[in-house]
C-alpha positions in Angstrom: 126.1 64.4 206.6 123.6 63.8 209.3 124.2 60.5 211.6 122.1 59.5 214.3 123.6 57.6 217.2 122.4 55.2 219.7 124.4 55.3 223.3 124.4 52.7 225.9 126.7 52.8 228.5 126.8 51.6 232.2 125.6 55.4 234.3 128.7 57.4 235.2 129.5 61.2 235.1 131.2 62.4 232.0 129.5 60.1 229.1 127.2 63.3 227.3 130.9 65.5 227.3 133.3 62.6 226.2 130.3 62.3 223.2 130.8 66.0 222.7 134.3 66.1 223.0 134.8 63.2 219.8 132.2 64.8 217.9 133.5 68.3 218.2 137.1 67.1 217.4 135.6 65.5 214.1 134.3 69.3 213.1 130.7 67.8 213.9 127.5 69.4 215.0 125.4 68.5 218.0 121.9 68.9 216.5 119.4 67.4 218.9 119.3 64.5 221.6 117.2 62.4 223.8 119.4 61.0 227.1 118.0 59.4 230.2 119.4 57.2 232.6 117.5 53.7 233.7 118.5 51.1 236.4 122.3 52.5 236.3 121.9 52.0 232.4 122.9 55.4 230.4 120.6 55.9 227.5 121.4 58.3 224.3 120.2 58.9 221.2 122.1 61.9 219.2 121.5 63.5 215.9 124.7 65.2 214.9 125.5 67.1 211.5 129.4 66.0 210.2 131.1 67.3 207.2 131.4 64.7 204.5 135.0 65.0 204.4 134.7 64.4 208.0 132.3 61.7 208.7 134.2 58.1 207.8 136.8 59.8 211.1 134.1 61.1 213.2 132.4 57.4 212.9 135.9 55.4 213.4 136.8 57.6 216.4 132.9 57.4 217.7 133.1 53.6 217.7 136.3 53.2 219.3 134.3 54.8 222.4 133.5 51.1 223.4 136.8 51.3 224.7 135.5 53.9 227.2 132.7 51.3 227.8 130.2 53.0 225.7 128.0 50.9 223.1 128.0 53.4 219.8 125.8 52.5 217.2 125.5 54.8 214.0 123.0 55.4 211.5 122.7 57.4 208.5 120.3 60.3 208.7 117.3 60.5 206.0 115.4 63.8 205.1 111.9 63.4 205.0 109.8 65.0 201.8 106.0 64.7 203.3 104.2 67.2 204.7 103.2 66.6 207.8 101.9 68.5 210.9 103.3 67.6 214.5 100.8 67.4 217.2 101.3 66.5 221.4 98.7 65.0 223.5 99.2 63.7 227.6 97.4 60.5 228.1 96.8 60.0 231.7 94.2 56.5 233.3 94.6 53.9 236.1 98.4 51.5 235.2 97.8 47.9 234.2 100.2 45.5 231.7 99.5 45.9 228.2 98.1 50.0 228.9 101.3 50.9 226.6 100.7 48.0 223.8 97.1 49.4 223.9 98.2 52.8 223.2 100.3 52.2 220.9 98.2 49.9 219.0 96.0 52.5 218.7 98.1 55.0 217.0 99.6 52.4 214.9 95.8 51.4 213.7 95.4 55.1 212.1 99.0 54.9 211.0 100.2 57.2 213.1 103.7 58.8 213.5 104.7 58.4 217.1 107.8 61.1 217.1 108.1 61.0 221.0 106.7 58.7 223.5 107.5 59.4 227.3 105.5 57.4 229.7 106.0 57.0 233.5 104.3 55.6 236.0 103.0 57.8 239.3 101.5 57.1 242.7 97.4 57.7 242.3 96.5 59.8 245.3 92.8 59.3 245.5 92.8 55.5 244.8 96.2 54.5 245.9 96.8 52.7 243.2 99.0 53.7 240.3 99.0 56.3 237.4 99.9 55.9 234.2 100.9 59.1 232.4 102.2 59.0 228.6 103.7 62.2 227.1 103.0 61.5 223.0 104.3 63.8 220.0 103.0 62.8 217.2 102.7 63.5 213.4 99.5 63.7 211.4 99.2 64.0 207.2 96.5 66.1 206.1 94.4 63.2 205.5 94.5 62.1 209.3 92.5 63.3 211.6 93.6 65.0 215.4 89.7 63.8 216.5 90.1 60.5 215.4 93.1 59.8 217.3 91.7 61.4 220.4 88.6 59.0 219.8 90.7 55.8 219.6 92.8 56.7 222.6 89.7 57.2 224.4 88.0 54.2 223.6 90.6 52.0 225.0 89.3 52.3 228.4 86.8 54.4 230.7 89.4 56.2 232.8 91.8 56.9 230.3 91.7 60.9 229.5 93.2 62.2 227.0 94.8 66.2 227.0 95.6 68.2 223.8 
């Protein structure tokens, strides 16, 4: 049975291995995960394969973390039947509020299936302002186009550039 689990914690050494440890103990599988720390704030999200005789365990035992001070929360995973075809594009243009929303928007306009979104924001050498740099995998049907998302993006502003 596939769960997907959210973590939250307060930063500290230890948190991805004390995750590992209760999910190993519970005959689970560590399949894939996205981690990052923010402002002292530890950030998880975990997709991890448990058997079924295993999984009502696995979950109690991965709650009972909060004890550790770690915020656990557990979802069931889904398989998805469409066929789909996963693209990744860098979107790079001067920072201002909203630049995000607008991006966003954008995809959501073409119904688009954001899969990863990274963004940070960077020192602009030449201007001295500030850089805004977005990291975007993405999925497209067959009846979506790759130019057409490029075009929207684009067409948000001037200096934004967008990079297959």
């Amino acid at each position: 049975m596939e769960l997907i689990l959210t973590i939250m914690a307060n930063d500290r050494p230890g948190i991805a291995e004390r995750l590992a440890r209760e999910i190993e103990a519970h005959h689970g599988n560590w399949l894939e995960s996205r981690m990052a720390t923010m402002a002292g704030k530890f950030a998880g999200i975990v997709r991890i394969d448990v058997p079924s005789e295993h999984a009502e365990a696995a979950q109690k035992a991965l709650q009972r973390l909060r004890d550790d001070g770690l915020s656990v929360q557990i979802e069931h995973g889904e398989t998805v039947d469409q066929q789909v075809q996963e693209h990744c594009i860098e979107v790079v243009g001067n920072d201002r509020p909203g630049i995000v929303r607008e991006v966003t928007q954008a995809l959501a306009s073409l119904s688009v299936n954001v899969i990863d979104l990274q963004t940070e924001i960077e020192p602009a050498s030449m201007s001295g302002g500030s850089l805004f740099r977005a990291h975007i995998e993405f999925a497209l049907t067959e009846s979506q186009s790759m130019d057409a998302v490029i075009h929207a993006l684009e067409a948000l502003s001037p200096d934004l550039m967008v990079d297959r």
